[in-house]
C-alpha positions as CSV (number, residue, x, y, z in Angstrom):
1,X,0.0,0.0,0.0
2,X,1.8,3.1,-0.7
3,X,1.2,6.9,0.3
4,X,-2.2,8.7,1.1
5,X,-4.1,5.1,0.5
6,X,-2.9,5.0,-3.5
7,X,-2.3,1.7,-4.2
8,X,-0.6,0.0,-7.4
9,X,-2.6,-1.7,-9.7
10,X,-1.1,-4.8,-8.8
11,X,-1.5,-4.7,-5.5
12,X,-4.8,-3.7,-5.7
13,X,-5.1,-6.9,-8.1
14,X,-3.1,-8.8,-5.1
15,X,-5.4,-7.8,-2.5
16,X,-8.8,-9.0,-4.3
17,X,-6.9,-12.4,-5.0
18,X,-6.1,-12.3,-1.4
19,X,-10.0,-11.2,-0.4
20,X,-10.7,-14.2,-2.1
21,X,-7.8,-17.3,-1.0
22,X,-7.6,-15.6,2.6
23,X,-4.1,-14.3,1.9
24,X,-2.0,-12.5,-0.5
25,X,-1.2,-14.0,-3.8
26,X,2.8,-13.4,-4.2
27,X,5.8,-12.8,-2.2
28,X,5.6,-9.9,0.3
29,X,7.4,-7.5,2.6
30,X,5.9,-5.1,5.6
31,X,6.2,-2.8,2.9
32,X,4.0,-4.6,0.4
33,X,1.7,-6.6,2.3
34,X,-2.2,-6.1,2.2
35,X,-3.0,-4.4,5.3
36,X,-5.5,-4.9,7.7
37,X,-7.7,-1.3,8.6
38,X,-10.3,-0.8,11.1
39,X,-13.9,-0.3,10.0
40,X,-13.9,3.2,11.2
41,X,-10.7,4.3,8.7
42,X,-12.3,2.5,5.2
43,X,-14.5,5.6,4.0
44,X,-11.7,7.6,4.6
45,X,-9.2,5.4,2.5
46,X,-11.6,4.9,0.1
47,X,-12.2,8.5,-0.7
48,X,-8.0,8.9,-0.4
49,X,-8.2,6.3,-3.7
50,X,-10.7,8.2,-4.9
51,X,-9.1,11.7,-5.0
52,X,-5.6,9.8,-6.2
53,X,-7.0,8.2,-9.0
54,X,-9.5,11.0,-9.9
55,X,-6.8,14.1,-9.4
56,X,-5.5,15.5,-13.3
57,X,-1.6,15.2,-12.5
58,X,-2.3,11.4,-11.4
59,X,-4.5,11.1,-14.8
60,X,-1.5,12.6,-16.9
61,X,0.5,10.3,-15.0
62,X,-1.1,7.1,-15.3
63,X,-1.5,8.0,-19.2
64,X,2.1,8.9,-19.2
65,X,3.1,5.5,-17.8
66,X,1.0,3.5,-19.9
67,X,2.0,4.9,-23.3
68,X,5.5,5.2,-22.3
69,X,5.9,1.7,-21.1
70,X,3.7,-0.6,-23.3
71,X,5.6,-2.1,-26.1
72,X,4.0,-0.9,-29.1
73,X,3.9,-2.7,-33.1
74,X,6.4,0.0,-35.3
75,X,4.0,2.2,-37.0
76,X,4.9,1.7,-40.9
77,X,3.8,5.5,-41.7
78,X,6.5,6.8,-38.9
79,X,8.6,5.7,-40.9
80,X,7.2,6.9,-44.2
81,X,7.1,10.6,-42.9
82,X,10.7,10.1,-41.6
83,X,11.9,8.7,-44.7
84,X,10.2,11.7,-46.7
85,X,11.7,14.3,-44.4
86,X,15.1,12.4,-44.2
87,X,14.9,13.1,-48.4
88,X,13.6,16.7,-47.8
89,X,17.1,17.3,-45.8
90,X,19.5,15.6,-48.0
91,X,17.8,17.5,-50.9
92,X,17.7,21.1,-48.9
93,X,22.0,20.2,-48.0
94,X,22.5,19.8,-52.0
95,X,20.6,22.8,-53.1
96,X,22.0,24.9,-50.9
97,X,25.5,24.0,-52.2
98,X,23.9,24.3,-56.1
99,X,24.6,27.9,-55.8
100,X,27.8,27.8,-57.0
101,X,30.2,29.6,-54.7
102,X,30.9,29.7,-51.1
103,X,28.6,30.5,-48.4
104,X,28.0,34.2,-47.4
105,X,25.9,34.2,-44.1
106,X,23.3,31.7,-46.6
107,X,24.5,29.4,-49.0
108,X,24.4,30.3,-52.4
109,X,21.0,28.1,-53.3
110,X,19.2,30.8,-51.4
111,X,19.7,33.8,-53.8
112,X,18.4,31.4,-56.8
113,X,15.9,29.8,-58.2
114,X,14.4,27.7,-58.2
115,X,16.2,27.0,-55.2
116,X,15.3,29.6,-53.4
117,X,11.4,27.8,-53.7
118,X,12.4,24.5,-53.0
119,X,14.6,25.4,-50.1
120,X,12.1,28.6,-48.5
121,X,9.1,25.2,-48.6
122,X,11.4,22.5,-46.9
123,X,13.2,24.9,-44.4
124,X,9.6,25.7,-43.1
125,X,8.8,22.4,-41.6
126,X,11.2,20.0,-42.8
127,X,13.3,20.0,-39.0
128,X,10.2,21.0,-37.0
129,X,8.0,17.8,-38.2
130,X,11.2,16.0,-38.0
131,X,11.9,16.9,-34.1
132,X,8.2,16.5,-34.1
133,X,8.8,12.8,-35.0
134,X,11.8,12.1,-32.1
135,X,9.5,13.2,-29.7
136,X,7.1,10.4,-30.3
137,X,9.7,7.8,-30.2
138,X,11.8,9.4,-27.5
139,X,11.9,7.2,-24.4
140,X,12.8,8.3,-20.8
141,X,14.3,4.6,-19.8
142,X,18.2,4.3,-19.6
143,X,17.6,8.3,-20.5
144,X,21.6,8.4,-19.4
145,X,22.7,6.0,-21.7
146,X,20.9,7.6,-24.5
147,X,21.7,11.3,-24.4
148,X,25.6,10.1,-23.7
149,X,24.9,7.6,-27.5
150,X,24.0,11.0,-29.1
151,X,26.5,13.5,-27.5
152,X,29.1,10.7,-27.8
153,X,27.8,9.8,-31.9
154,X,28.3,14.2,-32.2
155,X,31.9,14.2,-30.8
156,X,32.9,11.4,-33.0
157,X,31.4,12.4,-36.2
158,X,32.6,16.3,-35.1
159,X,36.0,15.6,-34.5
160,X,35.8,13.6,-37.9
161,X,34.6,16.2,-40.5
162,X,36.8,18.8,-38.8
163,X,39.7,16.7,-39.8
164,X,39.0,16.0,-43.5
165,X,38.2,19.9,-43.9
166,X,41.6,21.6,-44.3
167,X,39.8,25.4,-43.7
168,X,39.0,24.0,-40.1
169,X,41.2,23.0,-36.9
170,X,40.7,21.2,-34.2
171,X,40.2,23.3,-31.0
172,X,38.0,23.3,-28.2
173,X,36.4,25.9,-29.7
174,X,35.8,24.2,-32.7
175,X,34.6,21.2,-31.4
176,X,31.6,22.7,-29.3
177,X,30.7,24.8,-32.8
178,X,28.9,21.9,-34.6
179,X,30.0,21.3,-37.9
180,X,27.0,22.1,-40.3
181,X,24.2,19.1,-39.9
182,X,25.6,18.2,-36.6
183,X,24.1,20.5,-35.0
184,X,21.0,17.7,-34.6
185,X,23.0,15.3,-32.7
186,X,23.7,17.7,-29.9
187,X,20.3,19.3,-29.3
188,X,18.9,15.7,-29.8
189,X,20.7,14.9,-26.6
190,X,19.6,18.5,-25.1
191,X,15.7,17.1,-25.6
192,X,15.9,14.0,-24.8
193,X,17.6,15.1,-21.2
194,X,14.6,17.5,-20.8
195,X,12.2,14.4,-20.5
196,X,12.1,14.7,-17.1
197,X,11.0,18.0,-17.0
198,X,8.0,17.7,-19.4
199,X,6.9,14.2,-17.3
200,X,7.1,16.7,-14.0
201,X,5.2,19.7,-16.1
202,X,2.9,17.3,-17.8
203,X,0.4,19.3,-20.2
204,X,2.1,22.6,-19.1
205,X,5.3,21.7,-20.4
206,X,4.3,22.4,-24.1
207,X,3.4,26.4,-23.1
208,X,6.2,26.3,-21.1
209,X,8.7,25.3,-23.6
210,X,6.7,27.7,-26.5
211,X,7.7,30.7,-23.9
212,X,11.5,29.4,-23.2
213,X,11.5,29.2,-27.3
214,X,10.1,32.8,-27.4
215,X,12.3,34.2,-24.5
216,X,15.3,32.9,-26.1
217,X,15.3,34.9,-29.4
218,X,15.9,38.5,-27.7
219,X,18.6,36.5,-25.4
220,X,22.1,39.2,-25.3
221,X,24.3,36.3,-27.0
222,X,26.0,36.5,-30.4
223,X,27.4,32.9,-30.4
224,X,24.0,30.9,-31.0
225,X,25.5,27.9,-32.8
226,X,27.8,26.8,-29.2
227,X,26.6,23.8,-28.3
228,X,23.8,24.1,-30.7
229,X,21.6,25.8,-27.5
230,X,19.7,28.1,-30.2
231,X,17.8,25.8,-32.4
232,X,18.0,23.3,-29.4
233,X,15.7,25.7,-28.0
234,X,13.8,26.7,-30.6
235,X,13.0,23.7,-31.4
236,X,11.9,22.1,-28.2
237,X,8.3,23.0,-28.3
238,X,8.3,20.2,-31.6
239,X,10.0,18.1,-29.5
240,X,7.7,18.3,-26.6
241,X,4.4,18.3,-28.9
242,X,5.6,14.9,-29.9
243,X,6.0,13.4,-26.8
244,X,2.7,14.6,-25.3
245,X,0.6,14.5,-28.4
246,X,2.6,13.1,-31.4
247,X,0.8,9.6,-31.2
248,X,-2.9,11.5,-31.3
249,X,-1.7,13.5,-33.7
250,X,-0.4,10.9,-36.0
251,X,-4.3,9.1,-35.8
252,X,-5.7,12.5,-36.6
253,X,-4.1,13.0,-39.4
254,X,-4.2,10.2,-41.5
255,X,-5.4,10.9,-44.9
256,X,-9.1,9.9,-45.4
257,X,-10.9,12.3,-47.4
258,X,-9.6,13.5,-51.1
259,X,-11.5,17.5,-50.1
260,X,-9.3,17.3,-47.2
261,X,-6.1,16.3,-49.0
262,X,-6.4,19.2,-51.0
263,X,-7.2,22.0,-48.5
264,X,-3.7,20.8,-47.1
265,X,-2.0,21.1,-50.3
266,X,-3.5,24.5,-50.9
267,X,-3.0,25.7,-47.5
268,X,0.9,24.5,-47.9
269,X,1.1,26.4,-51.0
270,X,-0.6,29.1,-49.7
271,X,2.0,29.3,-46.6
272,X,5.2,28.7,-48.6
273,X,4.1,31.8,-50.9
274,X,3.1,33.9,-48.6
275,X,6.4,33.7,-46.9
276,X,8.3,34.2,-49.5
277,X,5.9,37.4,-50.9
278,X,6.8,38.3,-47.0
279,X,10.1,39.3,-47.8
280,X,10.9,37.0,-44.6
281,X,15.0,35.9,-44.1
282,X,15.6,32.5,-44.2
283,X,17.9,32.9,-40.9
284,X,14.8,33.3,-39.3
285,X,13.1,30.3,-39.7
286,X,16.5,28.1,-40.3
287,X,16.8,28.4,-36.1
288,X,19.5,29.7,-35.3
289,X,19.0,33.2,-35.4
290,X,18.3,35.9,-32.5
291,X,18.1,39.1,-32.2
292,X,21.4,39.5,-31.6
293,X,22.7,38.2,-34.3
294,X,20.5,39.6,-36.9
295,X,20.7,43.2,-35.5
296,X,16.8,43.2,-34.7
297,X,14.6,45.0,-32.5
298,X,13.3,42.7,-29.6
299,X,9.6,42.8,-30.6
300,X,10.5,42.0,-34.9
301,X,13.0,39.0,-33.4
302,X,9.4,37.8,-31.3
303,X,7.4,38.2,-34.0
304,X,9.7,36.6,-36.7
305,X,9.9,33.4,-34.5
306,X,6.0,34.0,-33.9
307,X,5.6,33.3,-37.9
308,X,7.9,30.9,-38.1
309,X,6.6,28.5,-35.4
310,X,3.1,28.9,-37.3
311,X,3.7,28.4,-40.5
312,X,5.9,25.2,-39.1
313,X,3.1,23.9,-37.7
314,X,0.9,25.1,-40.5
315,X,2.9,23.1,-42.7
316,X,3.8,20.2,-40.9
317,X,-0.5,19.6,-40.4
318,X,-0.3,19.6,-44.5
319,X,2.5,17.5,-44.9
320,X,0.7,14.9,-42.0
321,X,-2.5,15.1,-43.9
322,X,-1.0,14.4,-47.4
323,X,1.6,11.4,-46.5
324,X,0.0,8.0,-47.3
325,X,-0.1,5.4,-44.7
326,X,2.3,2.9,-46.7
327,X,5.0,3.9,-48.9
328,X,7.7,1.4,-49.1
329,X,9.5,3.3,-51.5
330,X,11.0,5.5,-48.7
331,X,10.1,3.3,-45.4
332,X,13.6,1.6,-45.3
333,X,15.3,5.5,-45.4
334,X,12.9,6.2,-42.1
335,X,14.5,3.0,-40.8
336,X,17.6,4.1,-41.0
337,X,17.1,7.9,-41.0
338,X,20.2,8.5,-38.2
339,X,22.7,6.9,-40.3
340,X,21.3,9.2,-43.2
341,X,21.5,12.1,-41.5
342,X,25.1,11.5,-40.1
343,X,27.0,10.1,-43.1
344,X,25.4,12.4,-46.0
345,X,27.3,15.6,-44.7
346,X,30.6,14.9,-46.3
347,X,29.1,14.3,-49.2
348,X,27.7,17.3,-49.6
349,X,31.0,19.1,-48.5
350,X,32.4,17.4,-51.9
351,X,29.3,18.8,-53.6
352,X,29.6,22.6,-52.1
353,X,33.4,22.6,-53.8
354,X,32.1,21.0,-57.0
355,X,29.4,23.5,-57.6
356,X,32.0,26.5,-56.7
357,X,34.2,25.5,-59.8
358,X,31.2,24.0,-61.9
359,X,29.6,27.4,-63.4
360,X,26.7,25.6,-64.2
361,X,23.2,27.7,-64.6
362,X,20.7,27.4,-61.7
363,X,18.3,24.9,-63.9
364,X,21.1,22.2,-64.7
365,X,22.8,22.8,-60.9
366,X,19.5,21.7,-59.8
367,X,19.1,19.2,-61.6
368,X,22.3,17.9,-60.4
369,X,21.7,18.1,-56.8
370,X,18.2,16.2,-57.3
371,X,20.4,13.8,-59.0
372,X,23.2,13.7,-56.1
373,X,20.2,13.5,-53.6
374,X,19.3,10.2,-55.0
375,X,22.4,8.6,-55.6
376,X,23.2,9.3,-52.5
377,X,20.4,8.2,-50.2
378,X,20.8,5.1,-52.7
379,X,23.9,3.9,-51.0
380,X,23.2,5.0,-47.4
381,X,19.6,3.4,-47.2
382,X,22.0,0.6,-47.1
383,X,21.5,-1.6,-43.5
384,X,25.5,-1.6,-43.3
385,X,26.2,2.2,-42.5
386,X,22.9,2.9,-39.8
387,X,24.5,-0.1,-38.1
388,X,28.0,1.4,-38.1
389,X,26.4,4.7,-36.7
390,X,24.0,2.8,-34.3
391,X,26.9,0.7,-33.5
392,X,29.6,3.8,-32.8
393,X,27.0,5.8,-30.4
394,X,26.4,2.7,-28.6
395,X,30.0,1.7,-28.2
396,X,30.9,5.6,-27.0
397,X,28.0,5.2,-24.6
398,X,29.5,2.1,-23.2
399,X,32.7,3.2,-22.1
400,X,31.3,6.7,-20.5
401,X,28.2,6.0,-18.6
402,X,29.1,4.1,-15.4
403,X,28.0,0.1,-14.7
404,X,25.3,1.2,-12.2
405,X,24.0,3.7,-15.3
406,X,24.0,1.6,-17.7
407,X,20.8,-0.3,-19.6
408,X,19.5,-3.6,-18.4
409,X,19.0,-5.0,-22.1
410,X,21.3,-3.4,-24.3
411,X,20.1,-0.7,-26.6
412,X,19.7,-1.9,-29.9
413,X,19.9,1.3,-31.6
414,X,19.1,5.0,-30.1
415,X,16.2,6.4,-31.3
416,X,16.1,9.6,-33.1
């Protein structure tokens, strides 16, 4: 029996076995035992049960428990939207580099078209539906062992790229700048070590992080990409979203009705021109941008991270309503998204001095990075490379986090 009369539901389960055999039905302590109470005391631990069981943070709790805990059948169209977006940020990496000469504040895809399109509809909600996503599959058991496999899985893979890049060297202050896509590694850890924090704020935890993300745009620091803290933070109400409401969302969503499928196309359409008829910069709704660093007025950084987070959400509603249930073209890519992710950046660091000497037109460059995009998501769909990546964060995790720390069952991958 634990505090304030709230039992367990097993032991509540023990103690009508034991109201029927006379005595209780498994092994037992003095802390566990069914206890004996005096007429006089049973209406008032009966209305203690009552006010536990009835009482919204014990609700959100019990829900909390129960979806984090039961072992769930993979849903197919996770993997289908991860597999999509996965495409959608190879494909935003290559144009970017199709500009053909080196970045300026932007990349050079972003005074082009039609890169410029491409990239201004995919910025928008490609990351935020895809944060979206690692919040619904984000797991607070062996939460240490996890964050260390993706902090570990950046410092490897950041210590890497800075040494096949001859403009960089390796310094501390290097290595705690993430090296372009990287960036994801190290605010993945950043979320999935705030877990505890949104169980504790249960449904407040979503307003709570939309005010932190706010806040943090007119914070007085010019160095947003150490540690990746910027579009950790902006980020985090996706994040959160997904691990309160990602699963009802998901249901909601499905495609159904043909009307409905093309409201959602219209209304992404709709968004992607309106933002760019906005005159709105990219740095804006890329993350990582403050007021600070853009030389803004508080209230126009506020309001610039207002639109973005709508039409992020705006969009990423679309995208949800128009992805099919089953698409096994790109299921295998959701799979293996993290190994994507990780292993396509050098890639495109060979593309981005390609295109420099190429002095292609914007049309053919475009084509060429579509082209790139599928050759190489060709190779690294391959099992063989997400089990080297899986594989490497697991090992680094291994050797840092203590015995005591450690998983029960090995993790067989870290989800992302």
């Amino acid at each position: 029996m634990t505090l304030a009369g709230c039992s367990t539901r097993s032991e509540r389960a023990d103690s009508r076995r034991a109201g029927v055999t006379g005595e209780p039905s498994g092994p037992t302590t003095g802390l566990d035992s069914v206890s004996v109470m005096p007429p006089a005391y049973e209406g008032v631990a009966t209305w203690a049960r009552s006010r536990c069981t009835r009482s919204p943070h014990a609700a959100f709790s019990r829900r909390w428990h129960r979806g984090r805990d039961m072992p769930k059948t993979r849903d197919r169209r996770l993997d289908v939207l991860k597999g999509l977006l996965i495409t959608g940020v190879v494909l935003g990496h290559f144009l970017e580099t199709s500009g053909g000469g080196p970045p300026s504040g932007l990349y050079p895809g972003w005074d082009h078209e039609p890169q410029r399109t491409v990239l201004t509809f995919l910025y928008l909600f490609h990351m935020p539906l895809f944060i979206f996503l690692a919040g619904i599959t984000a797991r607070e058991r062996d939460l240490v062992h996890r964050v260390v496999q993706m902090v570990g899985l950046y410092a490897v893979l950041q210590v890497a790229y800075l040494l096949i890049r001859p403009q960089y060297t390796l310094t501390l202050d290097t290595f705690v700048h993430p090296v372009y896509g990287l960036w994801f590694l190290l605010a993945m850890g950043w979320w999935l070590a705030s877990l505890p924090i949104v169980r504790r704020l249960g449904h407040w935890a979503l307003p709570v992080a939309l005010v932190v993300s706010l806040a943090a745009v007119v914070a007085p620091f010019s160095d947003t990409d150490i540690g990746a803290w910027s579009r950790a933070i902006c980020y985090w109400p996706f994040f959160v979203a997904g691990q309160l409401y990602g699963t009802q969302v998901l249901r909601r969503t499905a495609p159904t009705r043909v009307l409905r499928m093309l409201a959602a196309a219209v209304v992404g359409a709709a968004v992607t021109g309106g933002v760019m008829l906005s005159g709105l910069d990219p740095n804006w709704y890329r993350g990582d941008s403050i007021a600070a660093t853009m030389n803004e007025n508080d209230v126009t950084a506020v309001l610039a991270r207002v639109v973005s987070l709508v039409a992020a959400v705006t969009l990423s509603w679309a995208v949800l309503t128009l992805v099919p249930k089953h698409l096994s073209l790109v299921e295998g890519l959701g799979r293996r998204s993290l190994g994507v992710y990780a292993l396509h950046i050098p890639v495109v660091f060979f593309a981005q001095a390609w295109f420099e000497h190429a002095g292609l037109a914007m049309w053919p460059a475009s084509g060429i990075a579509v082209l790139m995009t599928v050759a190489t998501l060709s190779v690294l769909r391959l099992p063989i490379f997400d089990r080297a990546v899986r594989t490497t964060a697991g090992t680094v995790a291994d050797v840092v986090v203590p015995d005591a720390l450690r998983p029960h069952e090995e993790l067989s991958s870290p989800k992302s």
